[in-house]
C-alpha positions in Angstrom: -29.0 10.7 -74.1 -28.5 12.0 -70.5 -27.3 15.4 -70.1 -25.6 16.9 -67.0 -25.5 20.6 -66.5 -22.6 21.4 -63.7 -23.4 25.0 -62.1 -19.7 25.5 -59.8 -17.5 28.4 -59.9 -14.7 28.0 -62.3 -12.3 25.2 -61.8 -9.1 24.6 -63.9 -9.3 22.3 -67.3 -8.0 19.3 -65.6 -10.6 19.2 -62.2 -13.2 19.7 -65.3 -11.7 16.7 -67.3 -11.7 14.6 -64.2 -14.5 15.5 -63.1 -16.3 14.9 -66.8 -14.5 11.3 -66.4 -16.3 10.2 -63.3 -19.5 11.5 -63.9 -19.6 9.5 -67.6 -18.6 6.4 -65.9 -21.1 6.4 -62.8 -24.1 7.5 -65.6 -22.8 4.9 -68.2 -22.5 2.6 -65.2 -26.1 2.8 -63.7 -27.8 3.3 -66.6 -26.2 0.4 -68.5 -25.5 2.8 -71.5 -22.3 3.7 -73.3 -20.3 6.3 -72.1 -20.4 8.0 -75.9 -23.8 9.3 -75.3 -23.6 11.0 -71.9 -23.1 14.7 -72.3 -22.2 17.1 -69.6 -21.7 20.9 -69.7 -20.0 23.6 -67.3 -21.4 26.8 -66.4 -18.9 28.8 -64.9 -20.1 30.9 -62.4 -17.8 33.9 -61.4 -17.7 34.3 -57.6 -18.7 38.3 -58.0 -21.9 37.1 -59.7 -23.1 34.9 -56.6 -24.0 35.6 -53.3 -24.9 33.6 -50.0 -26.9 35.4 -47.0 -27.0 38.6 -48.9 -23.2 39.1 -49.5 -21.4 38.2 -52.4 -18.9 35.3 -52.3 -16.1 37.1 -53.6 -16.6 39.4 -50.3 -16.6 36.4 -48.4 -13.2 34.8 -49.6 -10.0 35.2 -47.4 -7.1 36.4 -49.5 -5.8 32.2 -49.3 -8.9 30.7 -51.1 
């Protein structure tokens, strides 16, 4: 049973349900294996719990993002 693990700041539920959609097909696809059996999981990542170059990401964003 393959098992994806998506580490991404938070998205709304419907990019997650695409986004589940299109990586069960391509696994299910190139593994020649029904789509049932692929699992994937989100961990959400708050933006004030990340940082790049030494600053966090929330300090990064402009007020449009």
């Amino acid at each position: 049973m393959p098992t994806i693990h998506v580490y991404a700041f938070e998205r709304s539920l419907d990019k997650r349900r695409n986004l589940t959609k299109e990586i069960t097909e391509v696994v299910s696809r190139n593994y020649n294996i029904d789509p049932n059996i692929v699992t994937v999981y989100f961990f959400d990542t708050p933006k004030d719990k990340t940082a790049h170059g030494g600053v966090l990401v929330s300090d990064e964003e402009s007020p449009t993002n």
